[in-house]
C-alpha positions as a printed NumPy array, in Angstrom:
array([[  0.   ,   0.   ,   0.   ],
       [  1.526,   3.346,  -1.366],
       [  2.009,   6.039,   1.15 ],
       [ -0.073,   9.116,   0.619],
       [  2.021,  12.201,  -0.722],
       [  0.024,  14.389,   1.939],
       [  1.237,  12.324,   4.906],
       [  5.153,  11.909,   3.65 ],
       [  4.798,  15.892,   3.249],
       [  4.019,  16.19 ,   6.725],
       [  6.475,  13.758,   8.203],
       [  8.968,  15.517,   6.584],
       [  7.831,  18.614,   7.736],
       [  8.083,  17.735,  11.36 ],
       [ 11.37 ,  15.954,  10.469],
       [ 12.671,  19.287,   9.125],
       [ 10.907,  21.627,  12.181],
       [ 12.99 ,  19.344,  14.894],
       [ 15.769,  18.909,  13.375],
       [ 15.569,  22.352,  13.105],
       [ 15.14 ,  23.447,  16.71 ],
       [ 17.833,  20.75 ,  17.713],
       [ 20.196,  22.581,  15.889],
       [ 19.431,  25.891,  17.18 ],
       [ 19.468,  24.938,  20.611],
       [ 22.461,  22.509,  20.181],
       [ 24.96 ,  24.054,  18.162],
       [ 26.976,  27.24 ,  19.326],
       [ 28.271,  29.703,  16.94 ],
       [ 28.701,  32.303,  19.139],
       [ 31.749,  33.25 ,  21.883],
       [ 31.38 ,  33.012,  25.133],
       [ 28.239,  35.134,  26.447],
       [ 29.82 ,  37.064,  29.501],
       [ 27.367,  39.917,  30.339],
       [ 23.785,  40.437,  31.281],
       [ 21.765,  41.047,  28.465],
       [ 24.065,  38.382,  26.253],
       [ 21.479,  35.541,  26.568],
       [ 18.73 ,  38.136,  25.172],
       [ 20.778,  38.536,  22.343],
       [ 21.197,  34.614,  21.975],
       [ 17.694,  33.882,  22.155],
       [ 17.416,  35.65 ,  18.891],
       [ 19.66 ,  34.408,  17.317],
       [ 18.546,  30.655,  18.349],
       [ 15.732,  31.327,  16.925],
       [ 16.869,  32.556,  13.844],
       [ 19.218,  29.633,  13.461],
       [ 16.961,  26.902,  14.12 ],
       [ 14.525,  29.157,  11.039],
       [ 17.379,  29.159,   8.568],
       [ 18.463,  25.917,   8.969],
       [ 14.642,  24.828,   8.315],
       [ 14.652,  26.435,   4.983],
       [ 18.152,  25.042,   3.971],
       [ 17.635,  21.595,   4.779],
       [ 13.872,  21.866,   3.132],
       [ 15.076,  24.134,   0.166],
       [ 18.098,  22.179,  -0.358],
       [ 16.328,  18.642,   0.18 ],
       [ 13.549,  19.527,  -2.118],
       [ 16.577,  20.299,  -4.769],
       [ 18.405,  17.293,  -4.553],
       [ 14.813,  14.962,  -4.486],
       [ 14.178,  17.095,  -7.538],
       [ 17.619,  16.528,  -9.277],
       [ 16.916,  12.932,  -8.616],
       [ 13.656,  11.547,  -9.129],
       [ 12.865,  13.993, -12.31 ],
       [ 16.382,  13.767, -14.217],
       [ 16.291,  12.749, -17.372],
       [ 16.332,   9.113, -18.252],
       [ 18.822,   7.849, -20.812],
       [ 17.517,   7.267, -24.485],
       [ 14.714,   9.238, -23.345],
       [ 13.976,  12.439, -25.874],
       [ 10.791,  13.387, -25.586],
       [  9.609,  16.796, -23.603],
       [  8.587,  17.352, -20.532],
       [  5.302,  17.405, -18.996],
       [  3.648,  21.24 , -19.709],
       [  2.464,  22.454, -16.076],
       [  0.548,  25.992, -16.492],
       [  0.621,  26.381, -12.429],
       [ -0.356,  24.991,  -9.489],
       [ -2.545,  27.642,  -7.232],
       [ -2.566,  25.544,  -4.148],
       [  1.366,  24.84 ,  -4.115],
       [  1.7  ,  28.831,  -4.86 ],
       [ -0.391,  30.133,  -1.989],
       [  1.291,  27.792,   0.377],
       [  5.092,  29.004,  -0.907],
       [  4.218,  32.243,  -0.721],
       [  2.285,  32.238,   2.656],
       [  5.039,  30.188,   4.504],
       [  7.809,  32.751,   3.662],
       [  5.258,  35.622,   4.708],
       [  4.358,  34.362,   7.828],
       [  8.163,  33.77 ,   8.895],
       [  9.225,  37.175,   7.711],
       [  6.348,  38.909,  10.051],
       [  7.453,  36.914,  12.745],
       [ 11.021,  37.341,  12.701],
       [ 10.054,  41.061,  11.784],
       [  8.097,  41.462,  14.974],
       [ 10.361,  39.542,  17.4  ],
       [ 13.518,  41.405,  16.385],
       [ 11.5  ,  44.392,  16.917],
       [ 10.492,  43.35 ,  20.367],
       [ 14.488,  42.566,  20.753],
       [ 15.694,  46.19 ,  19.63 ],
       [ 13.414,  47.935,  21.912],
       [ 14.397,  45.972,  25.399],
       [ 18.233,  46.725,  23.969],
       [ 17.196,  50.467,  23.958],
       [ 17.43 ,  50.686,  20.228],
       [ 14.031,  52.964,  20.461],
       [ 15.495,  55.608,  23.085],
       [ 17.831,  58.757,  21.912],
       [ 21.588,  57.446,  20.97 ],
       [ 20.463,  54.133,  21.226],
       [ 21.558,  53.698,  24.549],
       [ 21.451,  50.603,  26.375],
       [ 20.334,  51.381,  29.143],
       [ 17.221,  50.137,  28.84 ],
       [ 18.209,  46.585,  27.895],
       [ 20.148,  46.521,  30.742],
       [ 17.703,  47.251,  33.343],
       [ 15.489,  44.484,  31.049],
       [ 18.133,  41.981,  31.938],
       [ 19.553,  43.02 ,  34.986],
       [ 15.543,  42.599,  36.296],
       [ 15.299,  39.1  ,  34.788],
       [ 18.458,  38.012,  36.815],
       [ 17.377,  37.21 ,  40.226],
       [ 21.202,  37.042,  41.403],
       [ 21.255,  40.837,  39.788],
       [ 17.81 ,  41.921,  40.979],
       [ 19.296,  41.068,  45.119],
       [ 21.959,  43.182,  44.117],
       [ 18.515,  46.395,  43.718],
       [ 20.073,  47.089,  39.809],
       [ 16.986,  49.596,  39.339],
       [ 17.014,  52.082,  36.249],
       [ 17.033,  55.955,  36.968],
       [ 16.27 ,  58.525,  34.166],
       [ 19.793,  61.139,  34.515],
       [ 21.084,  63.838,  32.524],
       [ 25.042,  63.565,  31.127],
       [ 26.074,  66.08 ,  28.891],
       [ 22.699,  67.678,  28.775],
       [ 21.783,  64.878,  26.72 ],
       [ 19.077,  62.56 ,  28.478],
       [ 20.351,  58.661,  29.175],
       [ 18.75 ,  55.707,  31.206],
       [ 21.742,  55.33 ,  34.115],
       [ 22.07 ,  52.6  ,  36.9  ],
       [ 22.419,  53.094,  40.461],
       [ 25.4  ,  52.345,  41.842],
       [ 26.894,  51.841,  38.312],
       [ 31.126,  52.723,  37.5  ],
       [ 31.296,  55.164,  35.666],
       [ 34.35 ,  55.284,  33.14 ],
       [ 34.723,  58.038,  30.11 ],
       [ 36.114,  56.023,  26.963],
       [ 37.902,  58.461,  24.555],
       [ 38.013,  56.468,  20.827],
       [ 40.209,  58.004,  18.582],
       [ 42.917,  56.726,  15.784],
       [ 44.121,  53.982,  16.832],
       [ 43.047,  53.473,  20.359],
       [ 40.876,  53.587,  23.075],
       [ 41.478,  55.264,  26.038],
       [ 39.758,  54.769,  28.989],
       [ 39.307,  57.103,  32.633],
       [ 38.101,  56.646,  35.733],
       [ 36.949,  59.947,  37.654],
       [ 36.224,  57.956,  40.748],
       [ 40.065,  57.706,  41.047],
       [ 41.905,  59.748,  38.337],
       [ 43.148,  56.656,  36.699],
       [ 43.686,  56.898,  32.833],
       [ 44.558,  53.233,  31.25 ],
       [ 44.576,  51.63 ,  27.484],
       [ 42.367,  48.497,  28.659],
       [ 39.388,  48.551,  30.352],
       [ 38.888,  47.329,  34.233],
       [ 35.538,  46.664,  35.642],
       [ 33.957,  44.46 ,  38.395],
       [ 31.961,  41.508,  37.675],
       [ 28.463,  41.755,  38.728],
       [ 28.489,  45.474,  38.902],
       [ 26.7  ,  47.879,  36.149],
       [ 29.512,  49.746,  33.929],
       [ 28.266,  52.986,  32.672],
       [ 30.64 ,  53.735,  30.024],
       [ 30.404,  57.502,  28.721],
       [ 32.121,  57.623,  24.795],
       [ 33.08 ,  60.186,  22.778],
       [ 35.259,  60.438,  19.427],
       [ 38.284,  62.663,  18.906],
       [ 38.083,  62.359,  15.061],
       [ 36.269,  59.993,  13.056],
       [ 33.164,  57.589,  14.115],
       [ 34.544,  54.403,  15.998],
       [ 32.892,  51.277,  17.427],
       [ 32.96 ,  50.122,  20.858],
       [ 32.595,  46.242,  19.906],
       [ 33.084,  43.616,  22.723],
       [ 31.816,  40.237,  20.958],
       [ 31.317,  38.264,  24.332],
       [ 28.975,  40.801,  25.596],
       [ 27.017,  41.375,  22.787],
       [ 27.376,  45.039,  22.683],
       [ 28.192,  47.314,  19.817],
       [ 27.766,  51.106,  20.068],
       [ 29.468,  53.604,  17.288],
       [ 31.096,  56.508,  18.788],
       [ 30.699,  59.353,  17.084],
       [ 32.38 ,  62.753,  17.105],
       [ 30.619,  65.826,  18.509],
       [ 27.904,  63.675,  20.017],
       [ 28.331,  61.811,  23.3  ],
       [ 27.236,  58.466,  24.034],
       [ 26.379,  56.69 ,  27.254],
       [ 26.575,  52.684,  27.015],
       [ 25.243,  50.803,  30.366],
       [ 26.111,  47.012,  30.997],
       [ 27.054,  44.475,  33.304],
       [ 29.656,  41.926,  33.122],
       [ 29.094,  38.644,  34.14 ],
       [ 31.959,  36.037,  33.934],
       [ 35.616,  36.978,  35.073],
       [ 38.172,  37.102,  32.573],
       [ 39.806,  39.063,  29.756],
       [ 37.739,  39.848,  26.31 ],
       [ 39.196,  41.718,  23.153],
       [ 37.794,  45.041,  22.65 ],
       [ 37.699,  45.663,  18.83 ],
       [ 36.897,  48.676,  16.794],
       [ 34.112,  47.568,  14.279],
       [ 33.766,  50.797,  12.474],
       [ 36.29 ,  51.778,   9.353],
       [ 38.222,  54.167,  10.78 ],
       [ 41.344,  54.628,   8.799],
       [ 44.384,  52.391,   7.468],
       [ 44.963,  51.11 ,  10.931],
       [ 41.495,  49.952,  11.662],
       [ 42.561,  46.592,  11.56 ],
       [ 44.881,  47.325,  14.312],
       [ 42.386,  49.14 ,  16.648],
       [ 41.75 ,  46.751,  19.628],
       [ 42.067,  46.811,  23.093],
       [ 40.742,  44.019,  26.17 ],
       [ 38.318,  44.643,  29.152],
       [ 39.44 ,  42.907,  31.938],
       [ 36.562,  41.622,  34.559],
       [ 37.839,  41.224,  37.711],
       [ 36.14 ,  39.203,  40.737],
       [ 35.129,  42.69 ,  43.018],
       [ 38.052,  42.491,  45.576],
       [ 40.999,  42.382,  42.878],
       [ 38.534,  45.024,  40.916],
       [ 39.052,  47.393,  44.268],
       [ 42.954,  45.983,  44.437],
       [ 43.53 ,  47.183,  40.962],
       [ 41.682,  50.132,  41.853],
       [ 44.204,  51.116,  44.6  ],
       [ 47.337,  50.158,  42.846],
       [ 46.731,  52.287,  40.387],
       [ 45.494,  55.402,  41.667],
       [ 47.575,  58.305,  41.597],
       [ 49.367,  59.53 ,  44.598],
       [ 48.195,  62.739,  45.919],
       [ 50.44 ,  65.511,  44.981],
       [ 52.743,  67.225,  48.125],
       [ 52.473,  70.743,  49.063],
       [ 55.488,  72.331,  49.442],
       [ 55.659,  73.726,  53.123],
       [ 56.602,  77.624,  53.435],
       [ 59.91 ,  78.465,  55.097],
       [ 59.618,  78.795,  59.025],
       [ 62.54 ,  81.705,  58.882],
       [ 61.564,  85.665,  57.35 ],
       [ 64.335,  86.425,  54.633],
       [ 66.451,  88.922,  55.018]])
């Protein structure tokens, strides 16, 4: 007894929707996810993997069954069957792709506005206090969101949050601390403690890029930025400029190191700057 074409279509269907989901759940492109809102990122792009490898494994199965079963025989001449169209097969090829689109469209949406992508300078903020309130380890810690002013330009801050200014220009990054006067080319922050990192340009438009926490903010001259995260996992990350910026764009990369909070306040105290002597007046009048 022949198996009906409907019911092999929808075996394979299924076959193709888990493998699918297996895959994007399974397989990991991505670096190590060391910051807050990382696994908000990732869940977008799970889902996006386990969608495009659904359509390759269906588009490119369909392809190879085609190649296959409808080659042409040897000796055989004649033509081909004439199809005029096939309404049914047409609606469902073009409703399929329509439906995915919208909701990929809307869920990426969703995605950019938790990130902050809807507030001024896209600042991330926003995301931030999204995540930080989804992490009950974070949420102990009270990592509330406060509307502030810097630079007469409105941002979302975090209480308690580091601040450190990050100057971009070509072919470095520099960054300051004003807590402690401490200028440095890599980037020191606690774990488990809100950075807000305040960026400007000296030139041309940079990128503040660190690929482990899923954050990517240009910095552009004339107009200050205010990027708000939290690191999550101790160690060091590269820091990479992912705007072109020049002939030594390549070369424009620094590291943020995330330090456990005591050798955060260690490094902290090693490297602040003595405080300068004042020179005591003479105890004698001259003559």
């Amino acid at each position: 007894m022949a198996i009906p074409p409907t019911l092999i279509t929808l075996l394979v269907g299924m076959v193709l929707v888990l493998t699918g989901l297996w895959v994007g759940q399974n397989v990991q492109l991505l670096p190590l996810d060391a910051s807050a809102n990382a696994p908000v990122y990732d869940s977008l792009f799970q889902v996006l993997f386990s969608i495009g490898t659904i359509l390759f494994l269906g588009i490119a199965g369909l392809l190879v069954f085609s190649l296959v079963r409808f080659r042409r025989r040897r000796g055989d001449r004649s033509d081909g069957v004439a199809i005029e169209g096939n309404l049914p097969m047409e609606i469902v090829w073009t409703a399929i792709p329509a439906i995915v689109v919208l909701f990929v469209g809307i869920y990426s949406y969703d995605i950019y506005e938790r990130m902050g992508g809807m507030t001024p300078l896209n600042d991330h903020g926003a995301m931030h206090g999204m995540a930080m309130a989804s992490d009950s380890s974070a949420a102990a810690d009270g990592g509330t969101q406060q509307a502030r002013v810097w630079a007469g330009i409105g941002q979302a801050g975090s209480a308690g949050a580091l601040p450190v200014e990050l100057t971009a220009m070509q072919f470095a990054f520099i960054f300051h601390y004003p807590e402690g006067d401490i200028t440095s080319g890599e980037l020191h922050i606690p774990a488990n403690r809100p950075v807000e990192l305040r960026m400007k340009a000296n030139d041309v438009i940079h990128a503040f890029w660190v690929p482990q926490f899923r954050l990517k903010q240009d910095v552009i001259p004339g107009q200050q930025t205010v990027l708000t995260f939290t690191a999550t996992k101790p160690g060091s990350y590269p820091i990479v400029c992912a705007e072109l910026c020049g002939p030594y764009h390549g070369g424009m990369r620094s590291t943020v190191v995330v330090h456990e909070s005591d050798a955060f306040d260690a490094w902290l105290t090693k490297n602040t700057p003595a405080p300068a002597t004042v020179a005591s007046a003479p105890l004698h009048p001259t003559a």
